[in-house]
Structures are given as C-alpha cells and as structure tokens.
MARRO-786224 format. One line per field, with one value per residue (C-alpha): residue in one letter; chain; x, z, y. Coordinates in Angstrom, 3 decimals. Each point is the difference from the previous one (the first is absolute). Example, Ala and Ser with C-alpha at 12.3 -4.5 7.8 and 13.67 -1.06 7.14 Angstrom:
BEGIN
rest = (a_s);
kette = (A_A);
px = (12.300_1.370);
pz = (7.800_-0.660);
py = (-4.500_3.440);
***
This chain:
BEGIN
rest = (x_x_x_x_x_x_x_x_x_x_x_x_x_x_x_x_x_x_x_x_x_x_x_x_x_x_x_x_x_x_x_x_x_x_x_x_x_x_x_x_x_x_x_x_x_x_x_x_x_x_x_x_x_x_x_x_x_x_x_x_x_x_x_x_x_x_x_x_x_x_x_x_x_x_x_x_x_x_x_x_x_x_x_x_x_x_x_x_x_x_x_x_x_x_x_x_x_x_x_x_x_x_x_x_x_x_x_x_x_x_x_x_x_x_x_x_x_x_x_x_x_x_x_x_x_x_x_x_x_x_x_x_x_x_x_x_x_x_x_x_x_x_x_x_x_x_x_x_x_x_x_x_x_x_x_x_x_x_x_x_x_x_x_x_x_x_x_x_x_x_x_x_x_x_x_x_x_x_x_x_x_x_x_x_x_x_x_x_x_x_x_x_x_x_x_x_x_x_x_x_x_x_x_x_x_x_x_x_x_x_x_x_x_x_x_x_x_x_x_x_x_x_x_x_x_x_x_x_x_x_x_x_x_x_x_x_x_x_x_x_x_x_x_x_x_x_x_x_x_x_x_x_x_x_x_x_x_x_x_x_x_x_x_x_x_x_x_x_x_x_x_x_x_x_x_x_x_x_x_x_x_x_x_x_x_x_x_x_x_x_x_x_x_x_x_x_x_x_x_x_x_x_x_x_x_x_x_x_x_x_x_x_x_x_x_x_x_x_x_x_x_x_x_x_x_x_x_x_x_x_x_x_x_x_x_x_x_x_x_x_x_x_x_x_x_x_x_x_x_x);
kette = (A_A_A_A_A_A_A_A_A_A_A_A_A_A_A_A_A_A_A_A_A_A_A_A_A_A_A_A_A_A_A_A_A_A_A_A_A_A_A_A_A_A_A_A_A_A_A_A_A_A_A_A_A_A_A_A_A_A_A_A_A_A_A_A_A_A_A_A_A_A_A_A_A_A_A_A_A_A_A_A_A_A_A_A_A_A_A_A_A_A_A_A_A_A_A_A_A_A_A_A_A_A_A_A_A_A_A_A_A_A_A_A_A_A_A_A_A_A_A_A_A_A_A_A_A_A_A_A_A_A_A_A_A_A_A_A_A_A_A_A_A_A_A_A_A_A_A_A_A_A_A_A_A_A_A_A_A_A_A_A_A_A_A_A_A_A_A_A_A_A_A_A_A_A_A_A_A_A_A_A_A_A_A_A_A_A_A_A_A_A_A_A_A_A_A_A_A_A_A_A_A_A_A_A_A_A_A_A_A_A_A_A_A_A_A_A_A_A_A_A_A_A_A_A_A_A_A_A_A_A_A_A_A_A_A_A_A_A_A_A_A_A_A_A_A_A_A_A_A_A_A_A_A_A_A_A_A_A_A_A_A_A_A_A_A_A_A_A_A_A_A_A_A_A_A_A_A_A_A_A_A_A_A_A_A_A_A_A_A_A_A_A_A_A_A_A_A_A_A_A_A_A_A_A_A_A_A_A_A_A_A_A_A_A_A_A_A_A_A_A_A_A_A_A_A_A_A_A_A_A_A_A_A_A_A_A_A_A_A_A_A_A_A_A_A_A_A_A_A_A);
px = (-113.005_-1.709_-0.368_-0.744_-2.930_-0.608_-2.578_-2.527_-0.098_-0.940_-2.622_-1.760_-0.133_-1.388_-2.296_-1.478_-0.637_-2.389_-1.668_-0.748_-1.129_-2.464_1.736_-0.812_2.954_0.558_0.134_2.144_2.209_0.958_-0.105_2.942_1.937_0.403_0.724_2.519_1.297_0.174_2.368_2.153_0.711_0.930_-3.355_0.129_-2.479_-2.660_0.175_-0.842_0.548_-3.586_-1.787_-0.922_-1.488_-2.048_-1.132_-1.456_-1.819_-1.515_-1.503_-1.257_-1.293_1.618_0.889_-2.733_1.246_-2.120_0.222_-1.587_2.935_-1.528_2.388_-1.871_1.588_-0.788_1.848_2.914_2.665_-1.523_-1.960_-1.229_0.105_-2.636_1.659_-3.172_2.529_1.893_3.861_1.916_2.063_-3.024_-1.228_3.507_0.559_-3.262_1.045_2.719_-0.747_-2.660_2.790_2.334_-3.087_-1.029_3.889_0.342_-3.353_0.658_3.547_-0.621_-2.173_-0.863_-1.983_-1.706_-0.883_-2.443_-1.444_3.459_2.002_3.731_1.956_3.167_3.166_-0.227_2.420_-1.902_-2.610_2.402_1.515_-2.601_-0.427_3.793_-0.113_-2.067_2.703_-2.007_1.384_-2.256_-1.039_-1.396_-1.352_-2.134_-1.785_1.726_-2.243_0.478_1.284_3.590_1.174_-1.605_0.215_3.684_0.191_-3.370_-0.673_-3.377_0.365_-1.531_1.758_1.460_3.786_-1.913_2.403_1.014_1.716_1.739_0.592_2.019_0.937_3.987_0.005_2.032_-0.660_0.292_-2.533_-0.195_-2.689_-0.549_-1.884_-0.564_-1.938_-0.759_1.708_3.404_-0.921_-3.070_-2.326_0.204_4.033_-1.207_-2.374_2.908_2.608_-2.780_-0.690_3.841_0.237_2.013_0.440_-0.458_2.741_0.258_-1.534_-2.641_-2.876_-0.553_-2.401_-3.230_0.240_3.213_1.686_3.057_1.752_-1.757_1.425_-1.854_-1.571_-2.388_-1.246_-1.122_-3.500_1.570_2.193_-0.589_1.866_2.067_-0.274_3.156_1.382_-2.354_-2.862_1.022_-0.897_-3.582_-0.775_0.438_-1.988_-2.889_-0.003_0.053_-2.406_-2.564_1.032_-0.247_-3.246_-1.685_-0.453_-1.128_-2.434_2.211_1.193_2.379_0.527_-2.034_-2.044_2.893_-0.913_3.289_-0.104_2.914_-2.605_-3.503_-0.990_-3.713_-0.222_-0.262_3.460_-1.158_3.823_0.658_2.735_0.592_2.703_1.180_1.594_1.968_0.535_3.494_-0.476_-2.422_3.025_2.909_0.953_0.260_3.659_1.921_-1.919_1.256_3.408_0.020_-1.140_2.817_3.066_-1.571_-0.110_3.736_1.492_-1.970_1.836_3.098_0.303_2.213_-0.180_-0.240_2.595_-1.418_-2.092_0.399_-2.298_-3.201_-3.501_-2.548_-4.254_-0.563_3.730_-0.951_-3.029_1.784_2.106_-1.916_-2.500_2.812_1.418_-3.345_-1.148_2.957_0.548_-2.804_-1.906_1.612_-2.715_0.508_-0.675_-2.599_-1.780_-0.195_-1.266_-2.789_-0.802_0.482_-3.106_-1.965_0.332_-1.113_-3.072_-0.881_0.592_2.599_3.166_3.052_2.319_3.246);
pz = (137.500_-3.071_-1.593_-3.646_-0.721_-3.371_-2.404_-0.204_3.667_-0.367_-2.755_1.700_3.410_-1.738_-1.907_2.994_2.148_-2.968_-0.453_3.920_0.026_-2.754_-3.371_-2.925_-0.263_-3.226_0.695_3.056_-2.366_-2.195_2.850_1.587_-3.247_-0.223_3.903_-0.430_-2.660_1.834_2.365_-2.820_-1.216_3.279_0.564_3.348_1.562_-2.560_-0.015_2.639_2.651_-1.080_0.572_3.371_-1.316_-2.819_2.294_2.706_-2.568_-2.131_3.507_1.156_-3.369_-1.204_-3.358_-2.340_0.200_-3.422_-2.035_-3.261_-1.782_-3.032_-3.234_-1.693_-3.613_-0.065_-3.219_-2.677_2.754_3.247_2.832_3.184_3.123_2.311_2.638_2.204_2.829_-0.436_0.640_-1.469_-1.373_-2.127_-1.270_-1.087_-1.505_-2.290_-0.731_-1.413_-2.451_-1.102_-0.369_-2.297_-1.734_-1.587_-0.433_-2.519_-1.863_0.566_0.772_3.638_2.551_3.440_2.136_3.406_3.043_2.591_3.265_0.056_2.520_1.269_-2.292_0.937_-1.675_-2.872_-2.234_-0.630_-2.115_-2.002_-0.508_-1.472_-2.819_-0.682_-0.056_-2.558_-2.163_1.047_2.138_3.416_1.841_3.264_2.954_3.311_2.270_2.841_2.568_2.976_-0.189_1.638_-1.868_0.238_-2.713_-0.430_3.345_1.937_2.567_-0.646_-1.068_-4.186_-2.272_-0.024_-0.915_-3.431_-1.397_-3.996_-1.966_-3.802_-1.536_-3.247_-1.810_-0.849_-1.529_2.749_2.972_1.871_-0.849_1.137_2.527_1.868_3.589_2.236_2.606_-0.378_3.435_1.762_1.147_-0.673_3.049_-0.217_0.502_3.234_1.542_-0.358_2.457_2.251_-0.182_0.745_2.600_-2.255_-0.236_-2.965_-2.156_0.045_-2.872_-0.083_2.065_1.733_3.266_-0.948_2.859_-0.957_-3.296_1.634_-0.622_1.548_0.520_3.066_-1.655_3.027_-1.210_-3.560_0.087_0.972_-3.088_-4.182_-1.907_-2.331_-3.637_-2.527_-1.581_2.528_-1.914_-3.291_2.211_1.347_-3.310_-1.691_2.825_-0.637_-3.916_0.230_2.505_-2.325_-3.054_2.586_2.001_-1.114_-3.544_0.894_2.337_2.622_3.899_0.034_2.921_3.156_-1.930_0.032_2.696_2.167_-0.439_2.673_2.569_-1.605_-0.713_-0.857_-2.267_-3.762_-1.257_-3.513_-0.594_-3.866_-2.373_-3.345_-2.643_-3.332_-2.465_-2.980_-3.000_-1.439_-3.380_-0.066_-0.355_-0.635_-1.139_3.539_-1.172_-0.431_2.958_2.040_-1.522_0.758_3.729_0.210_-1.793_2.532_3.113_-1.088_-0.496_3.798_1.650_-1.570_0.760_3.184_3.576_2.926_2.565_1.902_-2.148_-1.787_-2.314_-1.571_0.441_-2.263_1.101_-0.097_1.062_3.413_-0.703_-2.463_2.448_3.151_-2.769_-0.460_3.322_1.852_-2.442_0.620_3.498_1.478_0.919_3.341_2.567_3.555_3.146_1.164_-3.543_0.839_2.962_-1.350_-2.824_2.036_2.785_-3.070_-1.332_3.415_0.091_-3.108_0.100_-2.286_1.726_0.286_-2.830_1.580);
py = (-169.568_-1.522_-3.425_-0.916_-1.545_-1.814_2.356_-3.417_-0.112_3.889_-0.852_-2.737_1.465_3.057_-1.543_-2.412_3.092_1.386_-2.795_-0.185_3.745_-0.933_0.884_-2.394_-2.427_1.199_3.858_-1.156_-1.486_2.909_2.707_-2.424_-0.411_3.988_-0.129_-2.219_1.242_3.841_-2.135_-1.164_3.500_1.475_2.091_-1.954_2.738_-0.903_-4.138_-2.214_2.662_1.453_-3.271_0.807_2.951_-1.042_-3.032_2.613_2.175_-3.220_-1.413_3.529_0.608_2.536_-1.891_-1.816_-3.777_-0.900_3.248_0.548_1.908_1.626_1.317_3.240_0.701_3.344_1.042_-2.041_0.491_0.626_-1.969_0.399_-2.989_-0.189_-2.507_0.085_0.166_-3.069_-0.997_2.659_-2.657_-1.531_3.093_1.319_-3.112_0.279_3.238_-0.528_-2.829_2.426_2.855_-2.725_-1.301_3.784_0.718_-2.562_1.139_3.624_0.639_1.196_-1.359_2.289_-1.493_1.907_-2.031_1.139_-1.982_-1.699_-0.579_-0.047_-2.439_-0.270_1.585_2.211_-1.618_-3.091_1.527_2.197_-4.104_-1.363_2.113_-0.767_-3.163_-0.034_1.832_4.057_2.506_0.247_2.944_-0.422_2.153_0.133_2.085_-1.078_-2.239_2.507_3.976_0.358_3.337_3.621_2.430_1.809_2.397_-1.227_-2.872_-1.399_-3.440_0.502_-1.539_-4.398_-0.730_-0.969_-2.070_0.315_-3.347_-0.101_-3.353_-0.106_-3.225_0.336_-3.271_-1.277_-2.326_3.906_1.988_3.551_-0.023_3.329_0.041_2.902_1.256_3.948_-0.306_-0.100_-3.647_-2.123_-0.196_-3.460_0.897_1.378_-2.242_-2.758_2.108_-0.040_-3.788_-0.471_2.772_2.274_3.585_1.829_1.896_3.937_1.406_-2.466_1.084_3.317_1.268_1.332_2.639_1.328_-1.286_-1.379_-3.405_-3.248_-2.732_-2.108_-2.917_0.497_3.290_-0.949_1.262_3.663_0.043_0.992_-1.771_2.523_0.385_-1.071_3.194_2.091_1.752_-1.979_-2.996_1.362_1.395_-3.263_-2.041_2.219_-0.204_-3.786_0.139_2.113_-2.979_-2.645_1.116_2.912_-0.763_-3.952_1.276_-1.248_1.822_2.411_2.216_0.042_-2.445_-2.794_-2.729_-1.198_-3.310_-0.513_1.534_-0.633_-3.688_0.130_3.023_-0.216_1.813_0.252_0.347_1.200_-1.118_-0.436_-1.737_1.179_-2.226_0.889_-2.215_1.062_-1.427_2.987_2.898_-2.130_-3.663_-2.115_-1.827_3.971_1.202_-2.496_0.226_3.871_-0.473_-2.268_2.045_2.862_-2.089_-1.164_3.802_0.942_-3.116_0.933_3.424_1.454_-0.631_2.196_-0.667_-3.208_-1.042_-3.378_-0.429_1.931_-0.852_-0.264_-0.187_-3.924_-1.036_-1.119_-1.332_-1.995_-1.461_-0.401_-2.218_-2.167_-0.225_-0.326_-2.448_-2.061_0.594_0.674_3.241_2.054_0.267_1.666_-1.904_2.732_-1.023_-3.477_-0.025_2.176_-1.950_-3.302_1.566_0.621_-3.714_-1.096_2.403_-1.011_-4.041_-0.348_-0.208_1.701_1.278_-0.958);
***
C-alpha cells in the first residue's frame, strides 16, 4: 500500500533533517530541491528514500558537512571538481554550472568530479545542461560495486549509470537514464524494504550463477549486466571516464556507502554539456528532433502493444501527475522516514 504525499511536504521534511544533521540551511536547501525533484520524476529509489542514508553517513562522518568545493579550469573546455567530500548533490550541482558556463564560451564544457559523493539519479545532471538550451551527458562511478566483470564473481565494477538530455523544443524532452545494470541497486534495496522478491534475470548467486530471487539473500547475489558483456564493458569504460581519469575509486578502491558510513568514498563523476548552436542552428535542430520523434511514434506496433515509448515519456508524466497529485510513497517508507523525524526532532512526515 502507498499514499501520496505532496512534493513540499517531501522538500521541507528533507530539508529539516539536513539542517538537524548539521548541513548549512542553505546547502540543505538545494540538496532537497534535487531530492524532491528525483521523486517527481519517478527515480523513487534515489529521492527521499536515501535520506536515511545520507543522514547516517553525515553524523558518522563520512561526508564533509562544510566543504570547500574548488572548480580547476584546466584548459578552454575542461575542468576538474574537487568536492572535498561533500553532498554529492552540491558538488554535481557546481559541476555542472561550470560545464554550461565553458559550453557557451567554448562550445563544450566536460567537467570531472573527484571526492564526491552519491547524488542521486543520473538524469538530473544530464537536465541541467538542457535546460539551459545544451545537450547533457552525465555519468558515475557507482557509490558501491554490485556487478563483476562479464563471466567472473568478484564484486569490481558499480551499475555506473549513463544519462542523455536533448532539448526537442517541446515540453518532452528526450531524457535518457540507465544503469549499466538490469535494475538499479537502489531498484533492489526497495523490494527488500517492502519484503519483495526480486524478478528472474535480475540478480544471480555468486556461488553458482543461477537465478535469485529471495529478497533475503541480496548480499549473495550480482546484479547482471544489460546486453551481457555489452553491459560490463560499458560499466567499466564509464567507470575509467567517471573515476580513473578524475582521480576518483574505481574497483576494489570504491567505498560501499550502503555498508561503510565513516569512510571517505572519493566517488568520481563528471558532466558534459553541448551547446547546439555550435554544429547546427538550435530552431531546425529542434524541428528535426521533433519530425524524428513524430515518424518513431508513428511507426507499427507489435501485437499488444499500444503505444511507443520514447526516453523522457514517463518522466514526463509522472512530473505532472506527482506534481499534481502528490508523490506515491510506501507504508514501509513512512514509517522509516517518520522514526527518523523523531530521532532527529523534527517530526513525522505523515
């Protein structure tokens, strides 16, 4: 069972339990806007439901609650973010005005991030270069390894996630986000919150490669690859962008945050933005993307299937709706986040 709770309710309580572990209200502030904002677009695994989390690791230490984020220009189109181990959310968020900002002097902008940390769903930093008229790349050593290579069982490389964002001049933009992964971990810690069993294909044992499903056995499972070796192959390039060329973790060197609350993750990242006026003028781009998108949703149906969908459709909707409506939360949530609020002196959320 779920209710809906309104996104401000979401944003305040969010926002109250940072400032009571010790974040600066403004920092609080903007690390609860892209929460929230996570919840709006259905990335429900990456919103609110990782408060608990970042709440643990501020008060054990693991996360700098006054970091010194430093921006190093190190050529016309390239920088590198020290986040001296702050939110993920602020660092990211630095990052990327400082990916837009050399876009529009140099026609791209890519930006590495080292001594970051997890920030939420990919797909909001590949946003924020659109909405500033770019296209956004984003990507992310994942905070914790749940994949091994193609064929092997040691736990080396994160479901490092990979997000497109293309202006179509529409209120739908195209907005791609994956994990390198069947499912997002986050996918999987939520069927264990509710008690629920995972779907075949999702996770296999370590010991013997065959399907598991028991929610209960979590920590004996991989997660699989999508496309199978196409899937591990692209986790570890993105991983090399994402960590090794920041100076960030990547392999054994990745801290699990879900397990390890006092350990610097140095988690590594980065954002590209791409101004369009660059290769093309913006107005026929956008009219191009458009005739394209229009010729994909028009074309034939399988048997069953109603209509076709296009990267961004959902989140397009569930925006809308949850806006609207309200944001679907599980009971087993609540009651999590409504503990926390008492722990911390706030209140409950519902």
């Amino acid at each position: 069972m779920s209710d809906r709770i309104a996104a401000s309710d979401l944003r305040r309580f969010i926002a109250r339990a940072f400032i009571a572990a010790g974040l600066p209200d403004a920092d609080a502030t903007v690390v609860a806007d892209l929460m929230t904002e996570a919840d709006l677009i259905g990335a429900d695994a990456h919103g609110i439901f990782r408060l608990p989390q970042y709440v643990r690791r501020i008060e054990a230490g693991g996360v700098n609650k006054t970091p010194n984020i430093t921006v190093n220009r190190t050529a016309a189109a390239t920088a590198l973010v020290d986040g001296d181990n702050g939110m993920g959310h602020l660092v990211m968020s630095r990052a990327c005005e400082t990916a837009i900002e050399l876009a529009k002097e140099s026609g791209v902008g890519w930006v590495g991030v080292r001594r970051s940390n997890h920030a939420g769903p990919a797909s909001l930093y590949a946003a924020m270069p659109m909405q500033a008229g770019m296209i956004g790349l984003y990507s992310a050593v994942a905070s914790a390894n749940h994949m091994a290579p193609w064929g092997g069982t040691d736990l080396l490389l994160g479901t490092n996630p990979l997000a497109i964002a293309i202006p179509t001049g529409t209120d739908t933009p195209l907005v791609l986000d994956i994990a390198t992964t069947v499912v997002s971990y986050g996918t999987i810690k939520n069927h264990v919150l509710q008690g629920k069993d995972f779907q075949p294909g999702w996770v296999i044992d370590r010991k013997d490669g065959s399907d598991l499903t028991d929610h209960t056995r979590s920590k004996d499972g991989v997660l699989l690859p999508i496309g199978g070796y196409k899937g591990a192959g692209l986790a570890l390039m993105l991983g090399l962008l994402a960590g090794t060329l920041n100076g960030a973790g990547v392999g054994r060197a990745v801290v699990d945050f879900n397990a390890d609350d006092t350990t610097l993750s140095n988690t590594g990242q980065f954002v590209i933005a791409l101004d369009i006026a660059r290769f093309i003028d913006p107005a026929i781009f956008a009219a191009m993307a458009q005739a394209h998108v229009q010729e994909l949703r028009d074309s034939a149906l399988l048997p069953g299937i109603t209509a076709i969908r296009l990267p961004g459709d959902e989140r397009a909707k569930r925006v809308a709706d949850r806006t609207q409506n309200g944001v679907p939360m599980v009971l087993e949530l609540q009651a999590v986040l409504n503990k926390l609020g008492a722990r911390l002196g706030i209140g409950a959320l519902t």
